[in-house]
Each structure stands twice: as C-alpha cells, then as structure tokens.
C-alpha positions as CSV (number, residue, x, y, z in Angstrom):
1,X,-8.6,-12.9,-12.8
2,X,-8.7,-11.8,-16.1
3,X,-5.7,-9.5,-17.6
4,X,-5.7,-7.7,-20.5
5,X,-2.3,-6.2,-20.2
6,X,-0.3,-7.0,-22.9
7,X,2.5,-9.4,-21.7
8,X,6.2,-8.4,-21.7
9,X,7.1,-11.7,-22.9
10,X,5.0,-11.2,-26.5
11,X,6.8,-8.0,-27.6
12,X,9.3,-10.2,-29.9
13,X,6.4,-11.4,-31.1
14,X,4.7,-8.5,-32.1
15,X,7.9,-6.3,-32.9
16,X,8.3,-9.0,-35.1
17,X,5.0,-8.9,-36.9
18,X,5.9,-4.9,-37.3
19,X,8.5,-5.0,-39.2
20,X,7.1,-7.9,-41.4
21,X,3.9,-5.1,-41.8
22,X,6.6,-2.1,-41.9
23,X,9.1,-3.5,-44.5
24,X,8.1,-6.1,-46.3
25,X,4.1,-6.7,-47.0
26,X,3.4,-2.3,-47.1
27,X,6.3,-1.8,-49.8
28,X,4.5,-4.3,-52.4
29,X,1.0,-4.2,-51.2
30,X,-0.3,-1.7,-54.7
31,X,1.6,-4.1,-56.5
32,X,0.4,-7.5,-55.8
33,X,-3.2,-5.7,-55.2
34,X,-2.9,-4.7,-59.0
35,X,-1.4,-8.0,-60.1
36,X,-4.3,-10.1,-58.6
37,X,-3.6,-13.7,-59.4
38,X,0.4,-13.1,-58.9
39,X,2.2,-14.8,-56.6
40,X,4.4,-13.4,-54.0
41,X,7.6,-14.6,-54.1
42,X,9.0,-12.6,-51.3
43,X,6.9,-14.4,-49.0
44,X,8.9,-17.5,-49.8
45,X,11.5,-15.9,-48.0
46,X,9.6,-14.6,-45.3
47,X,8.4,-17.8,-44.0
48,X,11.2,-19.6,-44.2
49,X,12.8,-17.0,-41.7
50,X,9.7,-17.2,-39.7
51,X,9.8,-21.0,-39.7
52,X,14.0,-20.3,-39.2
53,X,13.0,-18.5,-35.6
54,X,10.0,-20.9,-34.7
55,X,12.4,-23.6,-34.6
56,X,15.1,-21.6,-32.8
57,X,12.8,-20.7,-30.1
58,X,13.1,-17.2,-30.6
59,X,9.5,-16.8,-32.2
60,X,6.3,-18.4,-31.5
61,X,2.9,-18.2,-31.6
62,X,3.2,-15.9,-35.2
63,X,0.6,-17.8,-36.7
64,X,-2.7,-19.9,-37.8
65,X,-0.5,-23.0,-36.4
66,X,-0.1,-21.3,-33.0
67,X,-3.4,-21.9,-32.1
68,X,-4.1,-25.0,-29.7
69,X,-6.3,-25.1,-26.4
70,X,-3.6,-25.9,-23.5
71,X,-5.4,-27.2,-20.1
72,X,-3.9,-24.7,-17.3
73,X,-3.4,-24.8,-13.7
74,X,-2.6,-21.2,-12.5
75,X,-6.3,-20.0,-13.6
76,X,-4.4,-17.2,-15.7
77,X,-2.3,-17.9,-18.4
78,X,-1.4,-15.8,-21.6
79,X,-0.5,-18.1,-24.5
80,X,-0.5,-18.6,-28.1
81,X,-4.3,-17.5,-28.3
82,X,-3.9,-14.5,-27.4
83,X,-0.3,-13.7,-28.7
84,X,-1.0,-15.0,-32.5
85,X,-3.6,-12.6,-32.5
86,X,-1.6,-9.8,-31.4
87,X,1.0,-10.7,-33.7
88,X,-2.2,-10.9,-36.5
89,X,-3.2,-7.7,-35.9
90,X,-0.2,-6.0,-36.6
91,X,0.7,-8.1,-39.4
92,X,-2.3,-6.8,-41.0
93,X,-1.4,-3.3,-40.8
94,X,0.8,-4.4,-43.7
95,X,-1.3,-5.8,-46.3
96,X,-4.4,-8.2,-45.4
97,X,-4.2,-10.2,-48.5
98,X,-0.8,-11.0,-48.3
99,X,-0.8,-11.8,-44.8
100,X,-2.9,-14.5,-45.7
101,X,-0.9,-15.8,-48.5
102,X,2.0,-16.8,-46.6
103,X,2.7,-20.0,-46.4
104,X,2.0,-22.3,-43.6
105,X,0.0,-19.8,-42.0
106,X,-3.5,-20.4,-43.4
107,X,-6.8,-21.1,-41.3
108,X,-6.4,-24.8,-42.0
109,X,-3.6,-24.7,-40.2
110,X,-5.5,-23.5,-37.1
111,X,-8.5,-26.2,-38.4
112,X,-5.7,-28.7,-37.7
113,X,-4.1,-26.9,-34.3
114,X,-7.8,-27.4,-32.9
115,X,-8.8,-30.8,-33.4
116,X,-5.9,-33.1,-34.6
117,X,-4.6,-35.7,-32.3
118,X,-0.5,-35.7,-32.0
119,X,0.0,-37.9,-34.4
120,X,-1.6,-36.3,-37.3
121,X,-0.9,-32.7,-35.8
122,X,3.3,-34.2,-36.6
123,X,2.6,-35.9,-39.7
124,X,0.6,-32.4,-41.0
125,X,3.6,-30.2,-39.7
126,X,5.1,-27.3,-41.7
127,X,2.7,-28.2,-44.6
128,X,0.4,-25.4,-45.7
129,X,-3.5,-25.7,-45.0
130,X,-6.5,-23.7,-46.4
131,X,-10.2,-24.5,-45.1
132,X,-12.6,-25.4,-47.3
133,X,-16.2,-25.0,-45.8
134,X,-18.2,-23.1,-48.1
135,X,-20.4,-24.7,-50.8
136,X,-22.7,-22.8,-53.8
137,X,-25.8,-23.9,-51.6
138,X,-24.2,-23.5,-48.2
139,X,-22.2,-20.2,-47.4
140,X,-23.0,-19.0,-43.7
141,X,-25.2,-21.9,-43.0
142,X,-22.1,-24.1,-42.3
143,X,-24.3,-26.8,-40.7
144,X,-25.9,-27.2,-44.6
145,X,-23.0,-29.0,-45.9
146,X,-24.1,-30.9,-49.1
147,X,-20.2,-32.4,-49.6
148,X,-20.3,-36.2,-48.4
149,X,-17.7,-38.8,-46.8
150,X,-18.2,-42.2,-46.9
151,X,-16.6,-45.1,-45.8
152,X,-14.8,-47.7,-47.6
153,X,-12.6,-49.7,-46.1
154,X,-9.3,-47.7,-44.9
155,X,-11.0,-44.9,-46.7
156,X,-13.8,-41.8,-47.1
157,X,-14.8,-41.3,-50.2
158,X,-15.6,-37.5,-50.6
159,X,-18.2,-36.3,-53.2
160,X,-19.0,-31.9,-53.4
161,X,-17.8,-28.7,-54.3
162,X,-16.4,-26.2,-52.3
163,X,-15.8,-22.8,-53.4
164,X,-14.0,-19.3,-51.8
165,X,-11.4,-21.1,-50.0
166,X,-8.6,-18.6,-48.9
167,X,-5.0,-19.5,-50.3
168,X,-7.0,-22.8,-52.3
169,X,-4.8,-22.8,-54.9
170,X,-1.4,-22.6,-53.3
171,X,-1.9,-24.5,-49.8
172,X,-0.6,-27.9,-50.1
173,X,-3.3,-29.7,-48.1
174,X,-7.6,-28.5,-47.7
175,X,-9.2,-28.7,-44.7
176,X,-12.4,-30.4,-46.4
177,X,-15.9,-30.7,-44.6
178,X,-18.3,-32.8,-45.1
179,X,-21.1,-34.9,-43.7
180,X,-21.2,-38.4,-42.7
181,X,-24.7,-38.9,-43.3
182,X,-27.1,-36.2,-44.4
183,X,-29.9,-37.2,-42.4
184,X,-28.0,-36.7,-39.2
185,X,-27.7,-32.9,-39.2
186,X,-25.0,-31.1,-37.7
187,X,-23.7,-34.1,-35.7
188,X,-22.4,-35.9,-39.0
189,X,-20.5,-33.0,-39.9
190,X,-16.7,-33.9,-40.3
191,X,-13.6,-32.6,-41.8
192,X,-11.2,-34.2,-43.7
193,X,-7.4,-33.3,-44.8
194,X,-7.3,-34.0,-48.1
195,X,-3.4,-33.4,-49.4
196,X,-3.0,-32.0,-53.1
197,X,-2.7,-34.2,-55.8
198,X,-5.0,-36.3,-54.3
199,X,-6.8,-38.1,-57.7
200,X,-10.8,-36.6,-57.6
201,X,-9.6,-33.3,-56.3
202,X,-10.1,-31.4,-58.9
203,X,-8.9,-27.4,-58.8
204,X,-11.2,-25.5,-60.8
205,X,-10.8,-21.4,-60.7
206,X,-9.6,-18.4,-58.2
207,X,-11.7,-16.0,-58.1
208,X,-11.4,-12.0,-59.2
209,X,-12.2,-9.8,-56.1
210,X,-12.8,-6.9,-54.5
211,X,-10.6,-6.8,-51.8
212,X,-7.7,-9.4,-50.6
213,X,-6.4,-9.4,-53.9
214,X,-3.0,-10.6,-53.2
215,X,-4.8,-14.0,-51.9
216,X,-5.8,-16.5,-54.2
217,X,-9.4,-17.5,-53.6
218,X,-10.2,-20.9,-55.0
219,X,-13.0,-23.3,-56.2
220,X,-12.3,-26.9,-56.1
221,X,-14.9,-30.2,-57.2
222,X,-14.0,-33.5,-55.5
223,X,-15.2,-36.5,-56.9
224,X,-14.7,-40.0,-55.7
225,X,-11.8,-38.8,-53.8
226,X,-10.4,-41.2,-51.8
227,X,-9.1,-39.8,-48.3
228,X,-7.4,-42.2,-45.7
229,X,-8.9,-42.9,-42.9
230,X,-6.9,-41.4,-40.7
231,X,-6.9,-37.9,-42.1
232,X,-10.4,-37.7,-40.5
233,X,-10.2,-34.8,-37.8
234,X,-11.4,-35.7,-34.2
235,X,-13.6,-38.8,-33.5
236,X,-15.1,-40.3,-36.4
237,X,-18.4,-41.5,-34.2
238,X,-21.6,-38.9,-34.8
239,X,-22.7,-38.2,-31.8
240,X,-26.2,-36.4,-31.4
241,X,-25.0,-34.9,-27.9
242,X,-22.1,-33.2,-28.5
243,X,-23.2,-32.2,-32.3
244,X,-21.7,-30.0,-34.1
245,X,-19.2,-29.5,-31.6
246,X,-15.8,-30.2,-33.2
247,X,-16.5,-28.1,-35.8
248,X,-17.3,-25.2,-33.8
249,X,-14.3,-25.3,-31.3
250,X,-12.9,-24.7,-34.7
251,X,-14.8,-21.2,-34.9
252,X,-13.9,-20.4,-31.5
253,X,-10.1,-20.5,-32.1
254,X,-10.1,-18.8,-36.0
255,X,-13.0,-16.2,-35.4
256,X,-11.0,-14.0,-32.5
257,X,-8.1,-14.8,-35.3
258,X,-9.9,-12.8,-37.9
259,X,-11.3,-10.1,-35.2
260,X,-7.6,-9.7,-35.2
261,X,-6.7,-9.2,-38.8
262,X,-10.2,-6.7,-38.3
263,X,-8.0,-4.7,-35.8
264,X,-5.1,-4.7,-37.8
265,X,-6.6,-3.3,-41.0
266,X,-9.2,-0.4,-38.5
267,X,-5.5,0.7,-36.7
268,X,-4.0,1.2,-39.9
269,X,-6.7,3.3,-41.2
270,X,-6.8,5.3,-37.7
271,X,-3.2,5.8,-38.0
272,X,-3.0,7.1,-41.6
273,X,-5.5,9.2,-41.0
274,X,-4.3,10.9,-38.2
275,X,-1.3,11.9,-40.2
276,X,-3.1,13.2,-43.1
277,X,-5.6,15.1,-40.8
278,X,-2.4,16.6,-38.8
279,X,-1.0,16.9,-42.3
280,X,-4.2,19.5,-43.0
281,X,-3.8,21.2,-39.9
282,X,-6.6,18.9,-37.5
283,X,-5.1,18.0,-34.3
284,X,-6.7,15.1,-32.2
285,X,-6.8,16.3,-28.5
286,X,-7.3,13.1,-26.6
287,X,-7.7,15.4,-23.3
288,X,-10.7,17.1,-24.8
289,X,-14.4,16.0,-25.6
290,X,-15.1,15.7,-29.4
291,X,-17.5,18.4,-29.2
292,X,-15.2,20.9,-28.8
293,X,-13.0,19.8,-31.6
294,X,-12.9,20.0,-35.4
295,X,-15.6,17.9,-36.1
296,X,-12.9,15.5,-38.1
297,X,-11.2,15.3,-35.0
298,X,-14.8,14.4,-33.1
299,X,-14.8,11.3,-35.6
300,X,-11.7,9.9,-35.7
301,X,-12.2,10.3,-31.4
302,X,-15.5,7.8,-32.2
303,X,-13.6,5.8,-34.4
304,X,-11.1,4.8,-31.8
305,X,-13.3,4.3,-28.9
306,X,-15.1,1.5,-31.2
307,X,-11.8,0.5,-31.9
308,X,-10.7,0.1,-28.5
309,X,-13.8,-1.9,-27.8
310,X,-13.3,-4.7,-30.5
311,X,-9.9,-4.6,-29.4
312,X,-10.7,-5.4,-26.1
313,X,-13.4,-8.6,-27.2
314,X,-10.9,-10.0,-29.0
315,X,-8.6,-10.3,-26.3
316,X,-10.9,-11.4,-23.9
317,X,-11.7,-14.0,-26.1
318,X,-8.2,-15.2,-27.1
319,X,-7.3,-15.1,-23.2
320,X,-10.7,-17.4,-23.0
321,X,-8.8,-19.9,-25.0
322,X,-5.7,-20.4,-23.5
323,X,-7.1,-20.4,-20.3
324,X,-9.2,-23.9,-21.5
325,X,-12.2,-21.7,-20.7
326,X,-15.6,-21.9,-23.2
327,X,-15.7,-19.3,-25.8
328,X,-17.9,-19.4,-28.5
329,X,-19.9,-16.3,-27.0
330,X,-17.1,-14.6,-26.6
331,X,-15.3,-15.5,-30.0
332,X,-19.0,-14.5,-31.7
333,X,-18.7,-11.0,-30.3
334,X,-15.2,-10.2,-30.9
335,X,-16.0,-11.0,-34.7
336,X,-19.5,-9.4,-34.9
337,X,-17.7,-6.2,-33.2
338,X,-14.3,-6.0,-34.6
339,X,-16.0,-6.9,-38.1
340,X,-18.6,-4.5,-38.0
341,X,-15.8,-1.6,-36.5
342,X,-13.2,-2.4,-38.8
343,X,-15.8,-1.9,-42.7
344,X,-17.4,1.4,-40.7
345,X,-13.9,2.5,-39.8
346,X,-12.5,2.1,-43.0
347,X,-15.3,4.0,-45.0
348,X,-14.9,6.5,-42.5
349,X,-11.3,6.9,-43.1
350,X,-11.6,7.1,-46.7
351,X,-15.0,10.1,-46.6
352,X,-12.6,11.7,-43.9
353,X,-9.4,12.3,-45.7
354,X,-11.7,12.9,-49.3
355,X,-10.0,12.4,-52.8
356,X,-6.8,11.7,-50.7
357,X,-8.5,8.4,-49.1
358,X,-9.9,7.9,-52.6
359,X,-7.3,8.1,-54.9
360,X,-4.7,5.8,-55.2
361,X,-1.9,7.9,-53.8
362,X,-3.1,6.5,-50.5
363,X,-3.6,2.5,-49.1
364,X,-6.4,4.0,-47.6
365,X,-8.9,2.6,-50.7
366,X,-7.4,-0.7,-51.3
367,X,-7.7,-1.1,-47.0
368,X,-11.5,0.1,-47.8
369,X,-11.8,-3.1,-50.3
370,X,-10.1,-5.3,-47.9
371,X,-12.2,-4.6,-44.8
372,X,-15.1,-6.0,-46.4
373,X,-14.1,-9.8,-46.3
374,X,-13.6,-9.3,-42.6
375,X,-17.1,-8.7,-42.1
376,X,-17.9,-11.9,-44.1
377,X,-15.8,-14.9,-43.8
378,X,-15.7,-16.8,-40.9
379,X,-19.1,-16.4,-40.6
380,X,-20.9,-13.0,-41.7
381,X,-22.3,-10.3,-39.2
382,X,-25.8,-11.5,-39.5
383,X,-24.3,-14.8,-38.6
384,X,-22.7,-14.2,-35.5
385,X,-25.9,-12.2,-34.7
386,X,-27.3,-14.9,-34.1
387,X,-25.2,-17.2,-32.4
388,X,-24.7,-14.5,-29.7
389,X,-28.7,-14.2,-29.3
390,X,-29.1,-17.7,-29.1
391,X,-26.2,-18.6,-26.6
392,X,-28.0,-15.4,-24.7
393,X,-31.5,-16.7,-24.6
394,X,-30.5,-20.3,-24.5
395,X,-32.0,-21.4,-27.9
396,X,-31.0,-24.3,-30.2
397,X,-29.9,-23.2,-33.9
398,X,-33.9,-24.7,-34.9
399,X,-35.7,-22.7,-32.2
400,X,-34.0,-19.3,-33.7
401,X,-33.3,-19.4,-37.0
C-alpha cells in the first residue's frame, strides 16, 4: 500500500538540503542572478562536502545521481526516488539556478543512474553530467532527433547540434542523443556519453536568459566525433518493440525530479508571501473558508491547495519508482501539475504582495523568472498533455499527435 508519509529516515536528508537553501544558495542568489555567466565558486565547496558525507554514509540520495530503479520485495519501499526529490525541493527554495550548477548533480547524472550498466555507472562516477537532447529543429519532439551515431569499428561517430543544455559548459561529460538510423524512428534513438575534450565536440555559446541565470545554458556542434563504443547507454540493438523505451525510462526518473525543483520554487513563494501579507496585517486562517477571509488570504488558501496537489503527484510518482512500479503516467502528471502550479503560483505571489513582489527588494521577481523553465524543460506542458491523454486512451504517439 502506498504511503505518502514522509519517512523518518530522510530528515537528514532534507534538513540537509535546508540549510544548503538557508545559508548558502539564498545569501548569493541576487548576485550570481545579476552576474549571469559567473561561476559559483562556493559551490566548489559545497559539493565536495556533499560528496564528503555521501561517502561517509551520513548522506544519500541528495541528488541527480541518486536516482536508480531498485527491484523490491516488501511491495513498499521508500528510496532514493522519492528522497532526492524531497531533498530537490527544498534545495530549490534556495536558488533554482544554482541548485542546478552544482557539480556532479546534473540531469545527466540521473540520464546515467537510469540506464548505465555497473561498469560504466563506476567508470562515470563522481564526474559531472549535463543532458544534451534538444536540437534547433527538435525541442519537445524528442523522438525528432536529427543528431546521428554511426558505427565504426570500436566507435560511433556522432554528427548534430544540440543546444540549451543545462550546466553545458561546466559539466565534464554530455549525455548526447542521437539516432542510429533515421529511418527507424524512435526505436533508433540512443544516447551517448561523450567526455569533454573529446576532438569534434565543439562548445559554441551559453545562452543569456530569463530565469536560471546562475546556470550556464550551452550550445555545442559535434562533428565527426568519435565516441567509444562502450559509452553507448543501454543495448545498442534497435528494437521496434520496446522503442523508444530507454529513452523514456529516462523521463520517468528526471521529470518527478523537476516536479520537485517546481515545488521547491511554488513553497518558497507561498512562504514569503505569507510573511509579507502578515507583515501588512492579512492573516491566513487555515480553520476558515476563503470566503470569509481577506480576499488575499482567499488566494494564497488556493494557492496552497494546488500546491499540495502537485506535491502529492510527485510523490506518488517518485514512490512509483522505487517501488520497480511503471510510471510514465504518473511522472507526466506530476510535471504537467507541479509545472503548471509552480509559474501560476509565482505570478500570483508577485500581483499579491504588488511593488514589493516587483521590485528587487524581494526574490519574489527573480523566483517569477525562474518558474518559467519548469514549465518547459523536461518536456513542456503541452507535452506532457499529451502523453497523459495518450497513455489514457491507449494511443501511439502517430495516432495522437
């Protein structure tokens, strides 16, 4: 039976994640935000002690590379799904786009946690991973992948250019998709870990950006770039009846990871604003029915119950996961939801608390600018739309487009 309870054995986890929010990504959020293509230096620090306490034992599960599908017995278990997200979400509170700038934490990482087999999950351990999926002809539409592998020898050869990959420039390895054979659809889509420095991988720009600032965003062109063989992730055979389904059990770990992050940035904005509306004398009476309150207090009362809801998805889906349990439904409507909740809450937020929210005396703005990305990557609301209504109807991807 399905629990939802938050385990007693996470809160290290997640007190953890608090005080990395708390005290060391809120203090320099404005600043990095301002200083776009900066880099962080404290998060050198950061996860090395992270790494320090993984090690130790004392700390799991606080990241992208805590996410791996575990075959289970008991028929309810609670494990690194659910508690990375947790620890996500609160991490997020802090500042989105440095969250997803420190190191060895990207969503390659989880690419790799997903699919890899033991030997390349050890020989791609404690290296930093970005994913690189998107293409200038193929953005949402991951299956139209124009980036190609071919085989020579103990090689691929990778030709295509992949833009808006999160922490691009800074990761030391890309998470690189491409297809096989172009005529074979979805099935021949592969990826491919292609380390830095690798000669035809070519960095090009990072972008300027309206939210996420503190994370570089980069465009890369790969030509004639050799990849071993063995960096292919998952079986290299293209199989019509399985499909595109490697790549997707992908999706189904990283999309209830960036529900989370969704979570983390809505509670932040709940929270602030509750102060600032106590601050102006509005009191939120959970023990009383939003019509008969201020009608800020009505909102923010609306606010939270979509909150909770999200919240809710995204741990069903996570538990889903660790409980070796199929998810993609699931993981499609924790990131449709949470997406959605987490851009309407943070608008919200900022019309509720007025020039306060829009000025830059508050986080509120720059947590407005970051929402927006949360709603898009990983597959955009419209996307998710429709996975959700074909998995519902029972449709392929070419009988509902």
């Amino acid at each position: 039976m399905i629990n939802l309870e938050i385990p007693k054995k996470f809160t290290p986890v997640i007190e953890q994640a608090q005080a990395v929010a708390e005290h060391v990504l809120r203090p320099i959020s404005r600043r990095y935000d301002r200083d776009e293509h900066t880099y962080a230096k404290e998060l050198d620090m950061l996860a090395a002690a992270m790494a320090g306490m993984e090690e130790a034992g004392s700390l799991s599960g606080t990241g992208a590379t805590g996410v791996k599908r575990v075959q289970t017995t008991d028929g309810n278990r609670n494990g690194s799904n659910m508690s990375t997200a947790l620890s996500i979400a609160e991490a997020a509170k802090g500042d989105l786009g440095l969250m997803l700038t420190i190191p060895n934490q990207g969503l390659g990482n989880s690419a790799i946690a997903s699919v890899a087999d033991d030997e390349q999950a050890e020989r791609f351990k404690g290296k930093w991973a970005a994913m690189a999926i998107t293409e200038p002809d193929a953005g949402s539409d991951s299956s139209a992948i124009r980036t190609t592998a071919v085989r020579d020898g103990d090689h691929y050869v990778l030709n295509g250019n992949k833009i808006y990959i999160t922490a691009g420039e800074r990761a030391d390895l890309l998470v690189v998709w491409a297809t096989l054979d172009p005529s074979k659809g979805k099935a021949a889509i592969k990826s491919f870990v292609v380390e830095k420095g690798t000669p035809g991988l070519e960095f090009v720009r990072s972008e300027d950006k309206l939210g996420i600032r503190a994370s570089d965003t980069a465009e890369f062109i790969l030509t004639d770039c050799r990849v071993p063989a063995e960096n292919l992730l998952g079986s290299p055979e293209i199989s019509t009846e399985t499909g595109f389904a490697g790549a997707m059990q992908t999706f189904d770990n990283t999309r209830p990871l960036v529900a989370a992050m969704a979570l983390g940035v809505a509670a932040a904005c709940l929270e602030r604003t509750r102060e600032l509306l106590a601050e102006a004398g509005v009191e939120v009476d959970h023990d009383r029915p939003g019509h008969a309150q201020h009608a800020a207090a009505a909102a923010l009362l609306a606010m939270e119950a979509d909150y909770e809801a999200a919240r809710l998805l995204t741990l069903k889906a996570t538990w889903m996961a660790d409980n070796a349990k199929p998810n993609s439904l699931e993981a499609s409507y924790a990131k449709a939801k949470a997406g959605r909740t987490c851009v309407d809450v943070a608008l919200r937020c900022v019309q509720l608390c007025g020039p306060v929210g829009y000025g830059e005396t508050e986080l509120l703005e720059k947590w407005a600018r970051d929402a927006k990305i949360l709603d898009i990557f990983e597959g955009t609301q419209q996307i998710q739309l429709l996975i959700i209504a074909r998995r519902l109807l029972g449709l392929t991807s070419a009988e509902l487009r």
